[in-house]
Each structure stands twice: as C-alpha cells, then as structure tokens.
C-alpha positions in Angstrom: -7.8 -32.2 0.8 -5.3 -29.4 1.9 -6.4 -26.5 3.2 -6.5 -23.3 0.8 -3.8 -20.8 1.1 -5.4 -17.5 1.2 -3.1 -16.2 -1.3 -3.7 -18.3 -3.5 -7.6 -17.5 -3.2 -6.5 -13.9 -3.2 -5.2 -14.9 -6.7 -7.6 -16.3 -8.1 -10.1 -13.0 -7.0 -7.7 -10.3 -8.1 -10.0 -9.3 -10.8 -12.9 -8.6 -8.0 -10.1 -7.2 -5.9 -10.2 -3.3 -8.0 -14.5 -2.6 -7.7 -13.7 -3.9 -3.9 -11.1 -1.5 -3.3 -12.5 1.7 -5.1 -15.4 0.9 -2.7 -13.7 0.4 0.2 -11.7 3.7 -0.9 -15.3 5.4 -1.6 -16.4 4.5 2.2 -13.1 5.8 4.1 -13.4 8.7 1.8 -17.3 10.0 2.5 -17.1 8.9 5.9 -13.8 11.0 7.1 -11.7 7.6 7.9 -14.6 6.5 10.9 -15.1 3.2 8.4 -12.4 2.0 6.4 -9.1 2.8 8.1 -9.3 -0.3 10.3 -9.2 -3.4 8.8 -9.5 -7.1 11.3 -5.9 -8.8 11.4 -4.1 -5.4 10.3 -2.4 -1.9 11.2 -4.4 1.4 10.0 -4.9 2.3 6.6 -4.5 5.2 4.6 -5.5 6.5 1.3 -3.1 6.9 -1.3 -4.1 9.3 -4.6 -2.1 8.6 -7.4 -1.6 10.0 -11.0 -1.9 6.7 -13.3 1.7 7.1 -14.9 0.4 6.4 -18.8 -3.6 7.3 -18.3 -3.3 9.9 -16.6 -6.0 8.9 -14.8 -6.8 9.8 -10.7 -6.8 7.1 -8.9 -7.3 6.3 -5.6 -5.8 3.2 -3.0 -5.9 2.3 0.5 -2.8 0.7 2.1 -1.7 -0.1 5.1 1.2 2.2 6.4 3.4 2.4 8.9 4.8 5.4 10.7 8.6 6.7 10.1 9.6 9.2 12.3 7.8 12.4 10.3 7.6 10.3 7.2 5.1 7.4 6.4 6.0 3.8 4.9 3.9 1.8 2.3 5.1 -1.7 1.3 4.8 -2.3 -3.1 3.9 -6.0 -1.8 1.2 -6.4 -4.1 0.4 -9.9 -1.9 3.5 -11.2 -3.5 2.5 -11.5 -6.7 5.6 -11.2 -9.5 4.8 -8.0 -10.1 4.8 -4.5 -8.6 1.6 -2.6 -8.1 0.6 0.0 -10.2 0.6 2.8 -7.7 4.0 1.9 -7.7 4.6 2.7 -11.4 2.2 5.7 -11.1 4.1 7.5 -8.0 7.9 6.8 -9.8 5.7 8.9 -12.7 3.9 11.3 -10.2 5.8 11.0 -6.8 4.2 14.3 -5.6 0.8 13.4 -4.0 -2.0 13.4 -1.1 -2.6 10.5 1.3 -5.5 10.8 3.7 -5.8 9.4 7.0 -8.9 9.4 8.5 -10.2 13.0 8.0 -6.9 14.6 7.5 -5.5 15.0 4.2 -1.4 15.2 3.4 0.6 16.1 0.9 3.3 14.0 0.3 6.3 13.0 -1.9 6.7 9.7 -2.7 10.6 8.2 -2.9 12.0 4.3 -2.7 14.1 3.4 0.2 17.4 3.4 -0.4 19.7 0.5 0.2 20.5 1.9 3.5 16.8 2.8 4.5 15.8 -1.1 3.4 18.2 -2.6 5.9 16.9 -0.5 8.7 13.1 -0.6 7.6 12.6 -4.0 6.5 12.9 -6.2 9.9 10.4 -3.1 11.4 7.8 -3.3 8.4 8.1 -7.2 8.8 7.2 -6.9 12.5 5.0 -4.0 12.1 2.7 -6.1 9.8 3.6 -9.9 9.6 1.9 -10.3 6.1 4.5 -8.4 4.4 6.8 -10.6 5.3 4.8 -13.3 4.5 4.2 -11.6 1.1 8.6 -11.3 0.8 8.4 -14.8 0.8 6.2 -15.8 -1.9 7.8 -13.9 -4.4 11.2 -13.4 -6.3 11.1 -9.8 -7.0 12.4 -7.3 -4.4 9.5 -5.7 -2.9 9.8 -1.9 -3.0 9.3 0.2 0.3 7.8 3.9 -0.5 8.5 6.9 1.9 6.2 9.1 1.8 7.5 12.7 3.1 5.8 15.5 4.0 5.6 18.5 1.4 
C-alpha cells in the first residue's frame, strides 16, 4: 500500500480543519503568542483578523508569515487546493486590518503582489517555507502573495 500523502489527508479533514484553527487562534490569542506562534516543521505565525467580505462577520486566522523589509508576507496557499482562501476574498473586501504577533498587535493594509513583487518574493517565500512551494505544485491556480504594510 502506498504511503498517504499528507495533503491528501489534509483534504479529506478540511471540514475539522475551521473548530481546529479558531482554537488554535483562541490559544495564541489569550495567551499573548507564548503558545501558538510556533508550530513543529514551520516559520512563526501570526494572526490575521479579517472582515468576512459578504457576512460581515469577524473572523480570525493564523498563518505563517514571512518578513519583508517593514512589510509582512502571507501566502493565499490554502494547501493547494483549487481554490483561494477566504481571508483572501475577505481582505480584497476589507484590506485594512490588524495581525498580531505574539503580544503585539498591527495594523495593517492588505495588497497582492504585483507582477514585479512575485518574481522577487516567490523563490524567497519558496525557501522561506518549503511547503508553499510544495503547495505551488499541487495546484493550477496562481497562488496569491498578500503584503501586509504597516498603517
């Protein structure tokens, strides 16, 4: 028997995947970042409040980032599935928005990369955190990279 692609698990437990991250969110959040912004096998995390872009709804997600100069980078990899995350659809509706890391709170706009920005961050996100690119090649879609500069 071949052995299970973690994706593919991941797939398969997407529906689990929301109560497990608004809990995961819910720890980084009481505890000031001491739990939750480390992961095993992957770069710090943040938490990223969002506006949902139809409900209206607060919502919160934590993501893995990566540091840009004074700006921060998140990856719309959504494990490589077809589609983009819904953060992603709720900060093109709401770009203007707070992350936390650890116990400090940011205000932030949200933007895409440009074309130009893509070329230069893409190799350094894929390098940065090897899932993403791992993520770019499961998928068809071009995955979005979000800035996320200070306000």
């Amino acid at each position: 028997m071949p052995a299970m692609d973690y994706l593919d698990v991941a797939d398969r437990l997407w529906p689990v995947l929301g109560p497990v991250m608004r809990g995961h969110a819910a720890v980084y959040r009481a505890t000031g970042g001491r739990l939750g912004g480390r992961l095993p096998g992957l770069p710090s995390l943040l938490l990223l409040d969002h506006v949902g872009a139809r409900s209206g709804k607060k919502r919160t997600t934590p993501l893995v980032y990566m540091p840009d100069g004074d700006n921060l980078l998140i990856v719309a990899s959504k494990g490589g599935h077809p589609q983009n995350p819904a953060w992603l659809h709720n900060l093109r509706s709401h770009p203007e928005t707070e992350i936390q890391i650890g116990g400090e709170r940011r205000k932030v706009r949200a933007r895409e990369a440009t074309a130009q920005e893509r070329r230069r961050l893409w190799p350094k996100a894929a390098k940065y955190n090897p899932h993403w690119g791992r993520y770019r090649e499961r998928t068809s879609r071009e995955i979005p990279l979000v800035l996320l500069e200070p306000r």
